[in-house]
ZAGUFI-530629 format. One record per residue (C-alpha): residue number from 1; residue in one letter; x, y, z. Coordinates in nm, 2 decimals. Layout:
BEGIN
<site i="NUM" aa="A" px="X" py="Y" pz="Z"/>
...
END
This chain:
BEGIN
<site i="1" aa="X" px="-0.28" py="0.65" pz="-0.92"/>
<site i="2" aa="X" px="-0.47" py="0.43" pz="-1.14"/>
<site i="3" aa="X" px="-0.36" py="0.09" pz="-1.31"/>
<site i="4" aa="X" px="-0.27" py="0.12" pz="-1.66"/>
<site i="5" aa="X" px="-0.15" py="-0.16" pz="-1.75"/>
<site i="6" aa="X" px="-0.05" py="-0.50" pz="-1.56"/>
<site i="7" aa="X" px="0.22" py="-0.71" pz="-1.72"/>
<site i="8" aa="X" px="0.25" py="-1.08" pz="-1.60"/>
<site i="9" aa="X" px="0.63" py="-1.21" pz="-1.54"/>
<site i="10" aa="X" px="0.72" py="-1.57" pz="-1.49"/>
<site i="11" aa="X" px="1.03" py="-1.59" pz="-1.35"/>
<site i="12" aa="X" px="1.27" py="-1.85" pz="-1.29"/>
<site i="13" aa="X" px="1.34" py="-1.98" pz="-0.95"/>
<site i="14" aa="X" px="1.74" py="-1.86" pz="-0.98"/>
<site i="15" aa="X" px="1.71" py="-1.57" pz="-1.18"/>
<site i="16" aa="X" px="1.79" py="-1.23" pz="-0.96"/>
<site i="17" aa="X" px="1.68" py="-1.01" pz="-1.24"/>
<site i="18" aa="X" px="1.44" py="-1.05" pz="-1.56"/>
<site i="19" aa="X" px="1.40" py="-0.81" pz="-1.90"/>
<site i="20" aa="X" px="1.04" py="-0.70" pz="-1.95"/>
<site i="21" aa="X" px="1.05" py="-0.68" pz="-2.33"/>
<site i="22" aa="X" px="0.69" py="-0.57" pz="-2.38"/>
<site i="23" aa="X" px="0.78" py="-0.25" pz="-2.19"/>
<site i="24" aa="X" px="1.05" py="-0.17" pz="-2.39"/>
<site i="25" aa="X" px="0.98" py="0.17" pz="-2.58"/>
<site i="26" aa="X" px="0.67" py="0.20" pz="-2.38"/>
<site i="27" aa="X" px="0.64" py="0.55" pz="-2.18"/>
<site i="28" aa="X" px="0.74" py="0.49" pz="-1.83"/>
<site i="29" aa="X" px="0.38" py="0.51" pz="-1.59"/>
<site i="30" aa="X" px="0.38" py="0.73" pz="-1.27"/>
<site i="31" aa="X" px="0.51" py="0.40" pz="-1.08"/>
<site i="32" aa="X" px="0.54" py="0.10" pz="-1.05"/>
<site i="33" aa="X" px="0.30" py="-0.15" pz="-0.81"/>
<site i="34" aa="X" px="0.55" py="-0.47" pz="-0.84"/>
<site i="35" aa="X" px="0.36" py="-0.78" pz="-0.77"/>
<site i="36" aa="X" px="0.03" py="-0.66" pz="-0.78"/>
<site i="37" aa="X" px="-0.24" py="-0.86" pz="-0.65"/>
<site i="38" aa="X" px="0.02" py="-1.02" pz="-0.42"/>
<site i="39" aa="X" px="0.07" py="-1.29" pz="-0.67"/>
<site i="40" aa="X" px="0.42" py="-1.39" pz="-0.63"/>
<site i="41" aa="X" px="0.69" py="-1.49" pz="-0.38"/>
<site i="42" aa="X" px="0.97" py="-1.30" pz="-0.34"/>
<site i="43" aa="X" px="1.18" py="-0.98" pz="-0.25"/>
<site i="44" aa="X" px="1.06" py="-0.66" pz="-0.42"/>
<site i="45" aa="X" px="1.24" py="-0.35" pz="-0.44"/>
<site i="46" aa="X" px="1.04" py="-0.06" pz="-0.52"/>
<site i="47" aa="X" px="1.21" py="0.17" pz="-0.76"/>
<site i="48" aa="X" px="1.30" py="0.53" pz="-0.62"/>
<site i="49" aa="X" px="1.08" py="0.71" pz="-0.89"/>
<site i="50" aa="X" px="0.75" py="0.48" pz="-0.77"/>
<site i="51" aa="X" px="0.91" py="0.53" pz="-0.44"/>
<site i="52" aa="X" px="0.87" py="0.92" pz="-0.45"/>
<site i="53" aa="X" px="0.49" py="0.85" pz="-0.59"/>
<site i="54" aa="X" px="0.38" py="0.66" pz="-0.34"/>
<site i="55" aa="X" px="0.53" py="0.90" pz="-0.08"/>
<site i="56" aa="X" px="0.33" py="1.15" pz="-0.22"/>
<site i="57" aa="X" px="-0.02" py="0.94" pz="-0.32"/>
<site i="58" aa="X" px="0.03" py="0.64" pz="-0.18"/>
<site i="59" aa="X" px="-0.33" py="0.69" pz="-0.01"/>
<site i="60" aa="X" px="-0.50" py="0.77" pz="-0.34"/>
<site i="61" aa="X" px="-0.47" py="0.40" pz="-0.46"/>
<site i="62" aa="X" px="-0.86" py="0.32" pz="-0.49"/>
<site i="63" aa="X" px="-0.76" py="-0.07" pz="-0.40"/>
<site i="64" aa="X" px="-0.68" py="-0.10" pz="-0.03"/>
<site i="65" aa="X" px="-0.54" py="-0.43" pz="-0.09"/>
<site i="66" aa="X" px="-0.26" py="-0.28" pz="-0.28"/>
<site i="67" aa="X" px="-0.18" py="0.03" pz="-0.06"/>
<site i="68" aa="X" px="-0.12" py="-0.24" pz="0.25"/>
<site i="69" aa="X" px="0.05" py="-0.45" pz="0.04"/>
<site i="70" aa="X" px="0.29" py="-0.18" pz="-0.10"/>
<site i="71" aa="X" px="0.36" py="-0.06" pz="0.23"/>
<site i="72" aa="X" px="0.41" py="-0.46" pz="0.33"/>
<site i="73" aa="X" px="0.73" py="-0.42" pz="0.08"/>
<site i="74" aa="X" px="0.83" py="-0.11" pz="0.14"/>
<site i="75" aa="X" px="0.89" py="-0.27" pz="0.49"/>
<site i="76" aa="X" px="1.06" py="-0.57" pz="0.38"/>
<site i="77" aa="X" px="1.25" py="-0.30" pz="0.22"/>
<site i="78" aa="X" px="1.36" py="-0.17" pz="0.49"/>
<site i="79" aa="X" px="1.43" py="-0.53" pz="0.70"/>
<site i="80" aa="X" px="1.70" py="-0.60" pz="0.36"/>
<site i="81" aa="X" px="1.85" py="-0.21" pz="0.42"/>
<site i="82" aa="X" px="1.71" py="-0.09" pz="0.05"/>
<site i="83" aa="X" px="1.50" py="0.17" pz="0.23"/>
<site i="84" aa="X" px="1.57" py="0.32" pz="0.55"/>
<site i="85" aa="X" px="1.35" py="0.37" pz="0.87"/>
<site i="86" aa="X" px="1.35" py="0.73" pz="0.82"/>
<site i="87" aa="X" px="1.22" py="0.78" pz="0.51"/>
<site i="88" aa="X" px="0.91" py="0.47" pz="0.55"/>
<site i="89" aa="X" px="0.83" py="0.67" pz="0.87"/>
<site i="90" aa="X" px="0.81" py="0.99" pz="0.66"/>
<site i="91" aa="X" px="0.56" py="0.78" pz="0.36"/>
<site i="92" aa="X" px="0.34" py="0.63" pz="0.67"/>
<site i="93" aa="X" px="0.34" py="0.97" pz="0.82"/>
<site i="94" aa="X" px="0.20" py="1.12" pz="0.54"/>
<site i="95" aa="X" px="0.04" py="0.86" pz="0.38"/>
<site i="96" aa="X" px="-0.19" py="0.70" pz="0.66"/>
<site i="97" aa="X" px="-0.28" py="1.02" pz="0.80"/>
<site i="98" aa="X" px="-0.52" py="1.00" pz="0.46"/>
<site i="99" aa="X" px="-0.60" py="0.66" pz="0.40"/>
<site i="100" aa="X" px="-0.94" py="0.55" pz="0.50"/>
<site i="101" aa="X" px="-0.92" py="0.18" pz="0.52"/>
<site i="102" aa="X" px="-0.93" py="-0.01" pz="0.84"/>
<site i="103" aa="X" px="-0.71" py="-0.27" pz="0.73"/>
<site i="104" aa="X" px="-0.41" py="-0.03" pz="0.63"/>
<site i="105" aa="X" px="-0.48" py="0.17" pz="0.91"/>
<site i="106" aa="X" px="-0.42" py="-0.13" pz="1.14"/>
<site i="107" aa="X" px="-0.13" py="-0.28" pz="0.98"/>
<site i="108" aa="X" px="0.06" py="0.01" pz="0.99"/>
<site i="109" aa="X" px="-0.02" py="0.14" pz="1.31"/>
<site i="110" aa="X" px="0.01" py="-0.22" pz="1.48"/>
<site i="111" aa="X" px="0.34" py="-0.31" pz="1.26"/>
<site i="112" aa="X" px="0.53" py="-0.08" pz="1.06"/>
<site i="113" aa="X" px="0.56" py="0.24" pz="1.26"/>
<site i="114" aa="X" px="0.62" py="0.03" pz="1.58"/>
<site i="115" aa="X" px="0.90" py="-0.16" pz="1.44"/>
<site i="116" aa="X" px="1.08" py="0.12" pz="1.25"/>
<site i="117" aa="X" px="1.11" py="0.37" pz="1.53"/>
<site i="118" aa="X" px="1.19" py="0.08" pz="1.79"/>
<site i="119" aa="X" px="1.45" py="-0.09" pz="1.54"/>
<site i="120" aa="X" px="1.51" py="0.14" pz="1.26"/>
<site i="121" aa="X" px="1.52" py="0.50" pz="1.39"/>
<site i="122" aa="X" px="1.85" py="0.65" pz="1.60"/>
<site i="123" aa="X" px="1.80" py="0.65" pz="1.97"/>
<site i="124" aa="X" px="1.80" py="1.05" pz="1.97"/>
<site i="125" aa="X" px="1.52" py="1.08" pz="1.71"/>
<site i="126" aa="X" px="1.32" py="0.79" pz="1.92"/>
<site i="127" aa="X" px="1.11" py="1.05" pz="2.07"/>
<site i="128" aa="X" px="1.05" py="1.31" pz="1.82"/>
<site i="129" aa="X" px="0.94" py="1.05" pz="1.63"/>
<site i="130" aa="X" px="0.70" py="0.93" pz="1.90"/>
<site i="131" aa="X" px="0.60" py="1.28" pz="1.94"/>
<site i="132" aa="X" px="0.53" py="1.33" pz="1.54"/>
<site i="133" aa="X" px="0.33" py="1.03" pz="1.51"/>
<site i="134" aa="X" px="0.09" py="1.13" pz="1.82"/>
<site i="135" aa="X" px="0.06" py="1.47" pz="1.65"/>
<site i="136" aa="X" px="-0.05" py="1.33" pz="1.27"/>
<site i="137" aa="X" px="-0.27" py="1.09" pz="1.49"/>
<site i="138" aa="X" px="-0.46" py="1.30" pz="1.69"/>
<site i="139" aa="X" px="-0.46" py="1.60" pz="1.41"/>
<site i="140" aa="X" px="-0.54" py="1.38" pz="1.14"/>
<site i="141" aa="X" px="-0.70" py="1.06" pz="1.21"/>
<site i="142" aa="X" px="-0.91" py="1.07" pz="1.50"/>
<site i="143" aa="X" px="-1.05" py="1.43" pz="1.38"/>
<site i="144" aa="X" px="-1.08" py="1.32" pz="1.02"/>
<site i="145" aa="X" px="-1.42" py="1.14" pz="1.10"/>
<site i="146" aa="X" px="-1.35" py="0.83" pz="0.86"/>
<site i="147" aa="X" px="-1.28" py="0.58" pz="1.10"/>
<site i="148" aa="X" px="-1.62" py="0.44" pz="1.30"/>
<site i="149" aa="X" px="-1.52" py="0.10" pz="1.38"/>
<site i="150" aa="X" px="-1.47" py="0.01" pz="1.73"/>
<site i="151" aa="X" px="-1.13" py="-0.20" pz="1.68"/>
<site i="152" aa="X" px="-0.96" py="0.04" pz="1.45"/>
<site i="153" aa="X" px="-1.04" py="0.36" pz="1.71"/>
<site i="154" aa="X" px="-0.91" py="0.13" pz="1.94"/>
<site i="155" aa="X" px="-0.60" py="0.08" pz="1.76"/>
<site i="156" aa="X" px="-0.54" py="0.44" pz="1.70"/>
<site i="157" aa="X" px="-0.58" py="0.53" pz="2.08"/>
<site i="158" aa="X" px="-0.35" py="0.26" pz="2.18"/>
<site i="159" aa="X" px="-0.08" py="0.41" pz="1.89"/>
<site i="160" aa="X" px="-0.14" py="0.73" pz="2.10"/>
<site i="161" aa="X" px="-0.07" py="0.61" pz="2.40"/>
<site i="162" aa="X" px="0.21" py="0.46" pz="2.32"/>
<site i="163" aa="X" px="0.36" py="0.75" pz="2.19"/>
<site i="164" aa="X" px="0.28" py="0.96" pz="2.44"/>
<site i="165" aa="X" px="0.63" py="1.12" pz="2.53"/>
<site i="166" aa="X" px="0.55" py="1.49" pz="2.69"/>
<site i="167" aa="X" px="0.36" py="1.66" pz="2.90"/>
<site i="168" aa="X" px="0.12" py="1.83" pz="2.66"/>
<site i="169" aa="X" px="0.05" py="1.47" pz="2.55"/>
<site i="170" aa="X" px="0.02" py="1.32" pz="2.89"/>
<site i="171" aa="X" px="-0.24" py="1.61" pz="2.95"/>
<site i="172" aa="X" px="-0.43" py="1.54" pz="2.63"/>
<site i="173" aa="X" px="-0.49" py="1.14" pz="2.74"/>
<site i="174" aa="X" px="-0.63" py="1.24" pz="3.09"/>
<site i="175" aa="X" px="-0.88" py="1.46" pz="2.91"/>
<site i="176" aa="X" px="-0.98" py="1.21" pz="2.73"/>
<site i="177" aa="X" px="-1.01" py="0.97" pz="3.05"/>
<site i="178" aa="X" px="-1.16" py="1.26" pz="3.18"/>
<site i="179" aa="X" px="-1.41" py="1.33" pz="2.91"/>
<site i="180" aa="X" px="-1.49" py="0.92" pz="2.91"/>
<site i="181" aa="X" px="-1.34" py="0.90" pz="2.55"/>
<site i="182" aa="X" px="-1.07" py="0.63" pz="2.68"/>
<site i="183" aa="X" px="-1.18" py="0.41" pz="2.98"/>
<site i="184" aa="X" px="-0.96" py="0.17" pz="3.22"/>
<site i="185" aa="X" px="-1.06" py="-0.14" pz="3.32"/>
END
């Protein structure tokens, strides 16, 4: 998950599509990070090859920059139906569960994976999703170690508590009340 190559496209303001004639006969990479750098202005669509990378190494990207930013257009994707709600759940799911940056961390804990199981996801998956995002939460994040700023724990709790849709979960937030890990006010 390293950059190759980046090739620079100027586009024209009406043009829906554009040839990139100095890829032509090239070896296609792993995938594709469209608009790297967060350069231009537009809608992206990610192809389903990079697509099916990032699902599976998204979080190996050294720049965090571009990890938030992919998953930024992978949920625009989503907002113009060219992805569905499902399958971003499934990348953030397996994605953020490694990433160590605060700053992804965040954004898709306070943004994406709120807004697709709330908008995107069918009423009777609405709480197994809940339920699977606790789960990868509190068995991958909080025990991984990575995160030590106090914002970014608190963001996690509070994407905990929100999901919190069972007993066995319900039971897992008054230990930690209990054990002075969370603490009301």
């Amino acid at each position: 998950m390293e950059i190759v190559k980046v090739v620079d496209i100027i586009t024209k303001e009406d043009a829906e599509s554009f040839d990139m004639e100095e890829l032509v006969g090239v070896d296609a990479p792993y995938a594709y990070h469209i608009n790297y750098q967060a350069h231009g202005y537009a809608k992206f669509i990610i192809d389903q090859k990079s697509l099916k990378a990032f699902e599976e190494k998204l979080s190996k990207i050294e720049s965090s920059m571009s990890r938030k930013h992919l998953y930024m257009i992978m949920n625009d994707m989503v907002l113009s139906s060219h992805l569905t709600g499902a399958q971003l759940l499934e990348i953030c799911k397996k994605q953020i569960a490694q990433d160590t940056a605060a700053e992804v961390i965040t954004a898709v804990l306070r943004s994406i994976i709120p807004t697709i199981i709330k908008r995107y996801t069918p009423t009777e998956y609405y709480a197994q999703c809940h339920h699977d995002v606790f789960e990868m939460l509190v068995d991958n994040i909080l025990p991984a170690g990575h995160i030590t700023d106090t914002p970014t724990i608190h963001t996690v709790l509070d994407a905990c508590i929100t999901s919190i849709r069972n007993e066995d979960h319900y039971a897992h937030a008054i230990k930690w009340l209990d054990q002075g890990f969370v603490v009301t006010t």
